[in-house]
C-alpha positions in Angstrom: 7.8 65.3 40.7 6.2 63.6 38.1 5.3 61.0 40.4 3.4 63.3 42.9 1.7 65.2 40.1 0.0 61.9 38.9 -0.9 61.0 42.5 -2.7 64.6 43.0 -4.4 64.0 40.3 -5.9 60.8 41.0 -6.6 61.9 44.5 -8.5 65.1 42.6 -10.9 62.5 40.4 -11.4 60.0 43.2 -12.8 63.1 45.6 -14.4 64.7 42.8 -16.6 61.4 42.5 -17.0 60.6 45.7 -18.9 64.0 46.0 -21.0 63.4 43.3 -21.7 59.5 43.7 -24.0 58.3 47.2 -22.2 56.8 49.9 -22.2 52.9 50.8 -23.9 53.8 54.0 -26.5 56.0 52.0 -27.3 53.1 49.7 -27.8 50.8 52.6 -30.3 53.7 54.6 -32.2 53.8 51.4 -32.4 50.2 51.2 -34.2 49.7 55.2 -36.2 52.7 54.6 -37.6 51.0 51.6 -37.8 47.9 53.3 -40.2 50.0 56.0 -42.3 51.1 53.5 -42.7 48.0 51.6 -43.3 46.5 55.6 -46.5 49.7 56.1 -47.5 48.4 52.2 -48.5 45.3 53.4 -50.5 46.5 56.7 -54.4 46.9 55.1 -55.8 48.9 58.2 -54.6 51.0 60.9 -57.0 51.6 63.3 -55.0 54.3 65.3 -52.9 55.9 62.8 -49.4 54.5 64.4 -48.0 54.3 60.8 -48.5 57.9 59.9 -45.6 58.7 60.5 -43.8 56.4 57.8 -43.6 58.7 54.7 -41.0 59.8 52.4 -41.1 63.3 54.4 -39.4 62.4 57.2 -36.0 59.9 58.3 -37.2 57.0 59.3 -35.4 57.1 62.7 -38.4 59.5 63.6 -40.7 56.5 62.1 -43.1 55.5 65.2 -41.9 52.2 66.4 -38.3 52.1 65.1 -35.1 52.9 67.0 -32.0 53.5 65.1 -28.5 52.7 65.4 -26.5 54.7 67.7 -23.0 54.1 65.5 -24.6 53.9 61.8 -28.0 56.4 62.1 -29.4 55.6 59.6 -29.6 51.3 60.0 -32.5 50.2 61.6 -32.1 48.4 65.1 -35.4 47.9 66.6 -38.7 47.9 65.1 -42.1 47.3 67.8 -45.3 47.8 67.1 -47.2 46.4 69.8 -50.6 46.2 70.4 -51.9 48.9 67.7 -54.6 46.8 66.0 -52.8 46.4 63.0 -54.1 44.0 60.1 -52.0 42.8 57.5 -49.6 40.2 56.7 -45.7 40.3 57.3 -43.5 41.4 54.6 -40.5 39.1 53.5 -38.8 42.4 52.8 -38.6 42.2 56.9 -35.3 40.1 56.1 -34.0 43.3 54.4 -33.4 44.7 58.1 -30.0 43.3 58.2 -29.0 45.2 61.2 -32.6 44.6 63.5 -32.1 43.4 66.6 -35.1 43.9 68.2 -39.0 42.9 66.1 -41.6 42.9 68.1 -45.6 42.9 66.4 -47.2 41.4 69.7 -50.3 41.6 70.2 -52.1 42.5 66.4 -54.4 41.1 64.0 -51.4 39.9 61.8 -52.3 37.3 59.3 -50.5 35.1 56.6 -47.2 32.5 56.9 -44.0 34.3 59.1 -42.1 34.8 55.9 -38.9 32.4 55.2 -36.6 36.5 55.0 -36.7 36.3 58.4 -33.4 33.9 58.4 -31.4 36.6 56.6 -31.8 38.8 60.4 -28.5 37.5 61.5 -28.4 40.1 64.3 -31.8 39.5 65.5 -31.8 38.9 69.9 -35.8 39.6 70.0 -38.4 38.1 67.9 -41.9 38.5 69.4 -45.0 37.9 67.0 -47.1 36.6 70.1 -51.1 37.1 69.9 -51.9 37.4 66.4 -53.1 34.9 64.3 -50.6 34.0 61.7 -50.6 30.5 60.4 -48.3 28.0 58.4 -45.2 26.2 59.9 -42.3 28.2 61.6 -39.7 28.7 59.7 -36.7 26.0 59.8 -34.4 28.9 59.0 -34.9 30.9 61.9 -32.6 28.7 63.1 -29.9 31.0 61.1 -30.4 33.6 63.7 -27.8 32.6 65.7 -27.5 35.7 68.2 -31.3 34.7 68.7 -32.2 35.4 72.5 -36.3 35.1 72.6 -38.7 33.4 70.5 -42.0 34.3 71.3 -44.7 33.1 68.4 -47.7 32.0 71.5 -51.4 32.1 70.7 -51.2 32.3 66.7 -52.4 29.7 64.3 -49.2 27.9 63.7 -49.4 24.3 62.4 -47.2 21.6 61.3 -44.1 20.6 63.7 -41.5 22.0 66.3 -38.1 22.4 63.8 -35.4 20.0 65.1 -32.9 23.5 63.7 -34.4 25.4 67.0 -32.0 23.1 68.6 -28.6 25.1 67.2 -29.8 28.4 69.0 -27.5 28.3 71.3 -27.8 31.7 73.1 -31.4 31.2 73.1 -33.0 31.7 76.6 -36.7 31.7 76.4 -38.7 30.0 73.7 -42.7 30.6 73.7 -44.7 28.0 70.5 -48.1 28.0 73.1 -51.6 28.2 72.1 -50.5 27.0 68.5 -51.9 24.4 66.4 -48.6 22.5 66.5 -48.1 18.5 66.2 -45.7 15.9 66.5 -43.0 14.8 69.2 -40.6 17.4 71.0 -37.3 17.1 69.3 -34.8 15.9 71.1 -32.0 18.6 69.7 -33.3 20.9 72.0 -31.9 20.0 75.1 -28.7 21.9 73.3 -30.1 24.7 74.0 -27.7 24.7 77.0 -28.6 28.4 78.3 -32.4 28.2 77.8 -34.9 29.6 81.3 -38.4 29.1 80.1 -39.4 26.8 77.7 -43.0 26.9 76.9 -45.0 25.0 74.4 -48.1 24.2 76.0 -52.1 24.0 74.5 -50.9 22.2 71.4 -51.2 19.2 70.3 -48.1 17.4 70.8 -47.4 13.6 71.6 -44.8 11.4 72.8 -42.5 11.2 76.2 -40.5 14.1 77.3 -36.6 13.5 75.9 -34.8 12.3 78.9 -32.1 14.8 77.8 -34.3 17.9 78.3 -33.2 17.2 81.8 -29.8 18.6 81.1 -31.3 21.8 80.8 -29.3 23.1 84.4 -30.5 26.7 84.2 -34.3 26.2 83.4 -36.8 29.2 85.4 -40.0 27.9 84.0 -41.2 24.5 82.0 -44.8 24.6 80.8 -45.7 21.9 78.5 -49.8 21.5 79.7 -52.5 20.6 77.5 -51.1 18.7 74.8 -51.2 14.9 74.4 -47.8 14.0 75.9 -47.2 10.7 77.9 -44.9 8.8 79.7 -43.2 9.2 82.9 -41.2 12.7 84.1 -37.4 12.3 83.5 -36.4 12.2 86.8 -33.7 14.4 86.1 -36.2 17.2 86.5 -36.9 16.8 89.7 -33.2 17.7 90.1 -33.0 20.8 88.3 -33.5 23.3 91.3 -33.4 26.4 89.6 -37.2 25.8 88.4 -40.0 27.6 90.2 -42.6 27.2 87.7 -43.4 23.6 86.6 -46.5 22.9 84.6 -47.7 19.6 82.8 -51.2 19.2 83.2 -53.5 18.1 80.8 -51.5 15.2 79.5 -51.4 11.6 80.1 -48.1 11.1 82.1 -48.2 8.7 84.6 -45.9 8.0 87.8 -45.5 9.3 91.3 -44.0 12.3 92.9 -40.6 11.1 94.2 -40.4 11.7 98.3 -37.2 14.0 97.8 -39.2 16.9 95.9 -39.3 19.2 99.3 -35.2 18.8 99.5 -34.4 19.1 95.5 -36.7 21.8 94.2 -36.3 24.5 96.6 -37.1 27.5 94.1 -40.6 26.3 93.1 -43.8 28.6 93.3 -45.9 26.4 90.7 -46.3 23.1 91.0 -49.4 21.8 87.9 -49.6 18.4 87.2 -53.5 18.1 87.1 -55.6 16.4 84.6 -52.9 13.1 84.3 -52.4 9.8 85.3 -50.3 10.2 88.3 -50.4 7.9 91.1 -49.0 6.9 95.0 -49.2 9.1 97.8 -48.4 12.8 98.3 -45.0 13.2 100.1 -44.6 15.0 103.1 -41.5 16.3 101.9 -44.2 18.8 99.7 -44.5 20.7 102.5 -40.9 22.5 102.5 -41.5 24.1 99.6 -41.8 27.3 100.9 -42.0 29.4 98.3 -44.7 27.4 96.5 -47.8 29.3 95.4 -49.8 27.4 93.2 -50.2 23.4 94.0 -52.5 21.6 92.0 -52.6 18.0 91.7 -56.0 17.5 91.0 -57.7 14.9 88.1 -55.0 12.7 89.1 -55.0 9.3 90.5 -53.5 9.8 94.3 -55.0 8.0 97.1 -53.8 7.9 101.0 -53.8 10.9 103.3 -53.0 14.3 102.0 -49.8 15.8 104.0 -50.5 17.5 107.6 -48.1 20.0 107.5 -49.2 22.0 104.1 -49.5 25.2 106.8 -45.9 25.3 106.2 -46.3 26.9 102.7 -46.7 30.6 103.7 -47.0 31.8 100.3 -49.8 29.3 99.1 -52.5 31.0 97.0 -54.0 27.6 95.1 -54.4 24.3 96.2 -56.2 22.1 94.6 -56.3 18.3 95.0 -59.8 17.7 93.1 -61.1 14.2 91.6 -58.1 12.0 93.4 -58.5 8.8 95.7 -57.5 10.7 98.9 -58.9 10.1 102.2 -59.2 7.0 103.7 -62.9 7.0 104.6 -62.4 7.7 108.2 -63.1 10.9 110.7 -59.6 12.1 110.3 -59.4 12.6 106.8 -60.0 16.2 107.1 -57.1 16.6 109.8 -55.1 18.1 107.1 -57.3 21.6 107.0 -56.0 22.5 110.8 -53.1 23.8 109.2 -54.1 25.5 106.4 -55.3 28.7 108.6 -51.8 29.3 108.5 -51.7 30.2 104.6 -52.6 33.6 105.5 -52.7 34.4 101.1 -55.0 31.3 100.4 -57.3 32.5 97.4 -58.7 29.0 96.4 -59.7 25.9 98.3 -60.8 23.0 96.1 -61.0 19.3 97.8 -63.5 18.2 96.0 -64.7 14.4 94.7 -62.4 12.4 96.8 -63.2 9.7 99.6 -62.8 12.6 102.5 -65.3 12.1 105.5 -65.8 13.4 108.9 -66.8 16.5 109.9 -65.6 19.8 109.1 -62.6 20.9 111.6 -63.8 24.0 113.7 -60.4 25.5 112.4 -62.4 26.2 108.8 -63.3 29.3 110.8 -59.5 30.4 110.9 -59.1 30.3 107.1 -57.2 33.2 105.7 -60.1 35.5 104.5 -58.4 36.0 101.6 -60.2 32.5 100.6 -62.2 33.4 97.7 -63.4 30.0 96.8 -63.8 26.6 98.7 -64.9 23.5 96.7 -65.4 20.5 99.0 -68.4 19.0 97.0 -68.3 14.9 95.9 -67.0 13.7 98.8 -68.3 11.8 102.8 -68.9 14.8 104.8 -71.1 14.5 107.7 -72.5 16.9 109.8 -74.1 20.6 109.1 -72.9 23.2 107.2 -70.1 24.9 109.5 -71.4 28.0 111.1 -67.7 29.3 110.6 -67.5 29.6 107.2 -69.2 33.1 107.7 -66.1 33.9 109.1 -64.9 33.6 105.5 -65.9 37.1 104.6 -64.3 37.4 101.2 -65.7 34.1 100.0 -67.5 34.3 96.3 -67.8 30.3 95.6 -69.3 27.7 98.3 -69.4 24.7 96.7 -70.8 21.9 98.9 -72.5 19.5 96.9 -72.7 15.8 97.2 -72.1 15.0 100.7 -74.2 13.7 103.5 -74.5 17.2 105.6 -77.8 17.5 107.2 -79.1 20.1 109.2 -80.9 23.1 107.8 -79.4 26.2 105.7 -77.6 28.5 107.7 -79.0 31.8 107.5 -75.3 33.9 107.2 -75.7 32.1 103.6 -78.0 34.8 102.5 -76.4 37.9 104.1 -72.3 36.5 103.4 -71.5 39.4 101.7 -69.6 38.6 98.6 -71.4 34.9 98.5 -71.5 34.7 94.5 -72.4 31.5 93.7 -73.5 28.6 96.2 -74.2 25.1 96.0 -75.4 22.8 98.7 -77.3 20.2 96.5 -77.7 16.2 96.5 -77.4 16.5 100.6 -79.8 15.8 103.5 -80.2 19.4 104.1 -84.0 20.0 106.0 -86.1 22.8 107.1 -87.1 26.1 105.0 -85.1 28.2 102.8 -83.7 31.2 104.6 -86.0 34.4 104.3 -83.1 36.5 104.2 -81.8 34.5 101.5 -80.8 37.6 99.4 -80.2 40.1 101.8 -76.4 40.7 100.3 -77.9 40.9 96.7 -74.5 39.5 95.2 -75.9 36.4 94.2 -75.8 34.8 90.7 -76.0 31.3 90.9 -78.0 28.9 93.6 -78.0 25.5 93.8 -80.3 23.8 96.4 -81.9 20.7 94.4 -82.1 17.6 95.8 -82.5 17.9 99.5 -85.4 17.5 101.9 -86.4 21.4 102.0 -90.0 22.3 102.9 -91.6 25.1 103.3 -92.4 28.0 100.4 -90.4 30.1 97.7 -89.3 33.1 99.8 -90.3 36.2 98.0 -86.8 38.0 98.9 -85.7 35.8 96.0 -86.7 38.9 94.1 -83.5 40.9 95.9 -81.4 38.8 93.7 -81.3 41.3 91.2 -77.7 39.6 89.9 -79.2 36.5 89.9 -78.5 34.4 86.5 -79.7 30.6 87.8 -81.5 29.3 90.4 -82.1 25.2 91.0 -84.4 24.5 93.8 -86.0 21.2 92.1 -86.1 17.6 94.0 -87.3 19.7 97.3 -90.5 19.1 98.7 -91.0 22.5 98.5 -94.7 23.5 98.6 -97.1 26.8 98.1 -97.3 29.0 94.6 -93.9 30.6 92.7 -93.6 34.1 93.9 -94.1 36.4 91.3 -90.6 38.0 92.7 -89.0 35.1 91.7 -90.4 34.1 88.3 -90.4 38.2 87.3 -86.5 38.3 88.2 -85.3 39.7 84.7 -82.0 39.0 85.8 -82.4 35.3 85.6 -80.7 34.2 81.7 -79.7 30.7 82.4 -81.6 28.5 84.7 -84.8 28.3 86.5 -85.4 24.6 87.6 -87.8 24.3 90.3 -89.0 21.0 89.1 -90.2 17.9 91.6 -91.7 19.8 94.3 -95.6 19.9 95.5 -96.4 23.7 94.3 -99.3 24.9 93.6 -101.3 27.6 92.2 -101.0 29.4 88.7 -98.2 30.5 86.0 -97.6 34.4 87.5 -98.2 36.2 84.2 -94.5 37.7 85.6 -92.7 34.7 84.1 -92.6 37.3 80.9 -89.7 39.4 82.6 -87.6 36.3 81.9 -87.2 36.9 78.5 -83.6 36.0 78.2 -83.5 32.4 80.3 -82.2 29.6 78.0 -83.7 26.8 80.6 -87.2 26.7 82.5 -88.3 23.7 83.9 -91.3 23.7 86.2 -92.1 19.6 85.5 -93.7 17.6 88.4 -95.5 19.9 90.4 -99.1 20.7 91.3 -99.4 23.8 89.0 -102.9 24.8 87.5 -104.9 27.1 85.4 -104.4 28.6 81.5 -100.2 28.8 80.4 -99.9 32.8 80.2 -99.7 34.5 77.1 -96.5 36.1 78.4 -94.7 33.2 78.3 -94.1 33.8 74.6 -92.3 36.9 76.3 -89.5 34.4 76.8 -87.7 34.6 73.4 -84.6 33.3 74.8 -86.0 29.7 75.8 -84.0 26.5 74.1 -85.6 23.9 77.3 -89.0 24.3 78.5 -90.7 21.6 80.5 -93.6 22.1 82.0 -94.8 18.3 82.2 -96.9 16.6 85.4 -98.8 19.1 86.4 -102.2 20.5 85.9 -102.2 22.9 83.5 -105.1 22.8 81.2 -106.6 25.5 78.2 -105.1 25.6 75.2 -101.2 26.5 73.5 -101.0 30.0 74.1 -100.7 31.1 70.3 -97.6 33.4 71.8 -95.4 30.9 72.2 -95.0 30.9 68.3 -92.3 33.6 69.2 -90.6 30.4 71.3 -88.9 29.5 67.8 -85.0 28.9 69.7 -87.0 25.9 71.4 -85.0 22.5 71.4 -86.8 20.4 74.0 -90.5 21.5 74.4 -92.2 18.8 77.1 -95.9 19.6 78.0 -97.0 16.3 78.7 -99.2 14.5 81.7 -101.4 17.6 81.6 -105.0 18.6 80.9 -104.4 20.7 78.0 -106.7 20.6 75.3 -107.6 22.3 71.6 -105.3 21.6 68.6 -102.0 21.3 68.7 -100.5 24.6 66.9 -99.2 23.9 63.4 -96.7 26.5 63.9 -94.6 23.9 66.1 -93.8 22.4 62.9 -91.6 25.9 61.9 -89.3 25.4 64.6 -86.1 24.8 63.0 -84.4 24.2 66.2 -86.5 21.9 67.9 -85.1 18.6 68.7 -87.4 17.0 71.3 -91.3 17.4 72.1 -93.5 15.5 74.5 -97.5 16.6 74.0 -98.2 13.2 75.3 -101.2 12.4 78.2 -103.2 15.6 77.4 -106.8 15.9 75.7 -105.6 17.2 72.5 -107.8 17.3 69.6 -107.6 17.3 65.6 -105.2 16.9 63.3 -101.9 16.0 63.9 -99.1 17.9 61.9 -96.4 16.3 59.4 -94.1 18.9 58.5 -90.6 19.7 60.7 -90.6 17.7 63.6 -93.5 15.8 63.2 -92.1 13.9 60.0 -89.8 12.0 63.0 -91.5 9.6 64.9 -88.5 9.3 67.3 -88.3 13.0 68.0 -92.0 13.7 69.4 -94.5 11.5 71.1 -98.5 12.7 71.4 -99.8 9.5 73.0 -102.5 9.3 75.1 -104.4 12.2 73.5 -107.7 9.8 72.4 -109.0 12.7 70.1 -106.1 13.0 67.7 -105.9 12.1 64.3 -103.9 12.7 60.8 -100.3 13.1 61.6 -97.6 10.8 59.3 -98.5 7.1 59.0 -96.4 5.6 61.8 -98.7 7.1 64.4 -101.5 4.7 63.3 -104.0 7.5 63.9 -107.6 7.8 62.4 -108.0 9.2 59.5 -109.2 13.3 59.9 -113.2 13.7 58.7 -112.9 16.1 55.5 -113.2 19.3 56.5 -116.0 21.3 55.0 -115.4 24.0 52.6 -115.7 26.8 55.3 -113.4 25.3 57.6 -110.7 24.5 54.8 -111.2 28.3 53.9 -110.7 29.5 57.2 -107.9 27.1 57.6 -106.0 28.8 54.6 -106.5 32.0 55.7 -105.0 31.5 59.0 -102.0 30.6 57.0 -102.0 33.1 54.6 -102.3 36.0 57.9 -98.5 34.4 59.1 -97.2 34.7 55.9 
């Protein structure tokens, strides 16, 4: 009895406390809760309110972003907060979320070092702090997160190297470093990552060879290592691993060939990159039965033979590009290889350009899916005219044509093609007049007809191209005035060039509208009469050159708005008076040419007059002044009135 009596009693205290004390699993809420809190502490703005809801007031399992454990309610299993503009830093109390499995802050404004906590999340599948911009090295003891699944940490700040510990992840599957600031050589431990699908660590700045041993990597999806500063050859074991279908290396130095077998051993692939290397030897045939491939782009390499005559074959291709290679072989077949393409009903982009392709255009460039969006064939032999079939090509925004020997005149479909964006026919033999119509479809932004052997005038329906941002019509023999259509076109912000032509006729006052182009040059014509006060209009001009023609009259005193000026080129003129003094205010200006006028007076010697090798005034026999190395005359004293009049001229711009 006495036995039982004691045991009661013990049982009695040890309830009677347990009652009164908190449970373990209360204790260990309280602890993620604070942990939470301490997390919101560290967030200085938030932009949408998302963390409202974190307050002593409620259970944090109503917190926004958090999920809860179904077993223990009150542990903390998931915490996202994705793109919600949140600022801050991370909190090393994170590591206090010992049951987390699931951390996800893509997409913020998150700032500081990933703290060193983070290795105490034993638990942890998920860990996504992609698109902010944190900084410092990532932390070796991640690698203490053994059940880690994803590590996603692209497009931060991240510096320093790529942890050799990474390597003892071993259920890791997809692991993201890009668009980092990262250095050094790929570690070699990570080929044990035995399970791993996409590995992803490109637009750093990484160097070395690939470890032949990545190649053991059996159940890789997707390897992108591109724009980094990696060389050497491919393991070849890659080429072997045929569960890949995305495969991306360009913008390294790697060098080698494609091996012949690539059709037979890769049959998964959709992206092939390799682009901006050192890769050499022909292009196998065997390319062609990839049929699943989307995206092939060899381009910036150095391949040279014929390119393969079956690529029809790859139903599903949306890219090919082949640009800046040594392909073709100089001869009328080298563009044999576009019959088949009409068969790549999803083709969105065409580029062939700077290679040793000549010949003719195949009439089959009319059969072209019209999916085609853009076609780049300029920088190589072509002969002949422009294709009448491309019109066909309905969907077309880029026709890039330049640098080839096609003759003939412009077709007119190029100014009615109704999604024609941006065209560029230049350094050809193309004759004849510009197309009147040449706007007609109004979708026009950028134009490119320099150096040709077009005569004829400026058609007026230039004014239509009310998207028009840059127009280059120079090295023409273009002749009769500038339409004030064209040189009123607001729309114009980066380029007029109409340079080396034979027109005539005065500055349109118009040329104000520009007041946002960056470039004008209208050098070696036959233009005459006074520059136009509106020209000061254009506010937005950096290049201005309006050298060999026959301007004459004085400096507009407007163009002291000009102040972005950094090339200013008025020479072989007739334009007279003094040479403003506020040219020597322009902080900007690099490069000025007043030379072969009939300038008068004194030459300044402030800004960027004090540097002989920046401005040249020769040939103006009525100068004088100006700093020593000009070897001028010496300026007649100026009586008192003038000196007076002089400093109040200075006084009324200050």
């Amino acid at each position: 009895m006495e036995f039982n009596y004691k045991t009661s009693f013990m049982l009695f205290i040890c309830f009677s406390f347990w009652n009164i004390l908190p449970t373990s699993q209360s204790i260990i809420a309280e602890t993620d809760r604070l942990a939470l809190l301490a997390i919101k502490e560290k967030i200085i703005d938030d932009p949408s309110g998302a963390l409202n809801s974190w307050n002593a007031s409620s259970h944090c399992s109503n917190w926004t972003g958090i999920t809860c454990s179904r077993r223990h309610p009150s542990r903390v299993t998931s915490l996202v907060l994705e793109s919600m503009g949140l600022v801050g830093t991370i909190s090393p109390y994170i590591g206090n979320l010992s049951f987390l499995r699931y951390l996800s802050l893509y997409d913020n404004q998150f700032t500081g070092e990933i703290p060193q906590e983070v290795g105490h999340l034993s638990l942890l599948q998920i860990f996504d702090l992609a698109n902010n911009t944190l900084t410092g090295k990532i932390p070796r003891n991640i690698s203490l997160c053994k059940n880690l699944e994803d590590l996603v940490l692209y497009n931060n700040g991240l510096v320093g190297g790529i942890p050799t510990e990474l390597g003892s992840l071993s259920k890791l599957e997809i692991l993201s470093l890009a668009i980092n600031h990262l250095v050094g050589t790929i570690p070699v431990s990570l080929s044990n990552l035995s399970v791993l699908a996409s590995f992803n660590i490109g637009f750093n700045s990484l160097h070395g060879n690939i470890p032949s041993e990545l190649g053991q990597l059996s159940r890789l999806i997707s390897f992108t290592i591109s724009l980094n500063n990696l060389s050497g050859t491919i393991p070849p074991q890659f080429f072997n691993i045929s569960s890949i279908t995305a495969f991306s290396v360009s913008g390294n130095q790697f060098h080698g060939s494609i091996p012949p077998y690539i059709g037979t051993t890769l049959p998964n692939l959709k992206r092939f990159l390799i682009g901006g290397n050192r890769f050499s030897g022909v292009l196998p045939n065997s390319i062609s039965n990839l049929s699943r491939l989307s995206i092939l782009d060899l381009g910036r390499n150095q391949f040279t033979g014929s390119v393969p005559p079956n690529l029809g074959n790859l139903k599903n291709l949306t890219v090919l590009s082949i640009v800046r290679n040594y392909l073709g072989r100089g001869d009328i077949e080298d563009l044999s290889f576009l019959n088949s393409l009409p068969n790549c009903s999803k083709l969105e982009r065409l580029v062939i350009s700077l290679n040793n392709f000549s010949g003719q255009l195949p009439d089959s460039i009319a059969n072209l899916s019209t999916t085609l969006r853009e076609m780049y064939m300029g920088g190589n032999n072509i002969l002949g005219e422009i294709h009448p079939g491309i019109e066909n090509l309905v969907n077309l925004n880029v026709l890039a044509m330049q640098g080839n020997h096609l003759n003939g005149s412009i077709p007119t479909f190029i100014g009615k093609h109704p999604n024609l964006m941006y065209v560029s026919l230049s350094d050809n033999q193309l004759s004849g007049k510009i197309p009147s119509n040449i706007c007609n479809s109004a979708q026009l932004e950028r134009i490119d007809f320099s150096i040709n052997r077009l005569h004829g005038g400026i058609p007026p329906n230039f004014g239509n191209c009310q998207k028009m941002m840059a127009l280059n019509l120079s090295q023409n023999q273009l002749t009769g005035a500038i339409p004030k259509e064209l040189i009123g076109l607001s729309s114009i912000t980066t380029l007029l060039d109409l340079s080396g032509n034979q027109l005539t006729g005065y500055l349109p006052s118009e040329v104000g509208n520009l007041e946002r182009i960056v470039q004008l040059y209208l050098s070696n014509n036959r233009l005459s009469g006074k520059l136009p006060d509106s020209l000061g209009k254009c506010i937005g001009l950096e290049e201005l050159s309006l050298d060999g023609n026959l301007f004459e009259g004085v400096i507009p005193a407007s163009l002291v708005s000009l102040e972005g000026l950094r090339n200013l080129d008025m020479s072989d003129n007739k334009l007279s008076g003094q040479i403003p003094e506020y040219l020597e205010s322009f902080a900007s200006l690099r490069y000025l040419n007043l030379s072969s006028n009939d300038f008068e007076g004194e030459v300044p010697k402030q800004g960027i007059f004090k540097n002989i090798n920046a401005f040249s005034v020769l040939g103006n026999d009525r100068l004088c002044g100006g700093i020593p190395l000009l070897h001028l005359p010496s300026c007649p004293r100026p009586s008192f009135e003038k000196a007076r009049e002089k400093q109040q001229r200075k006084l009324r711009r200050l």
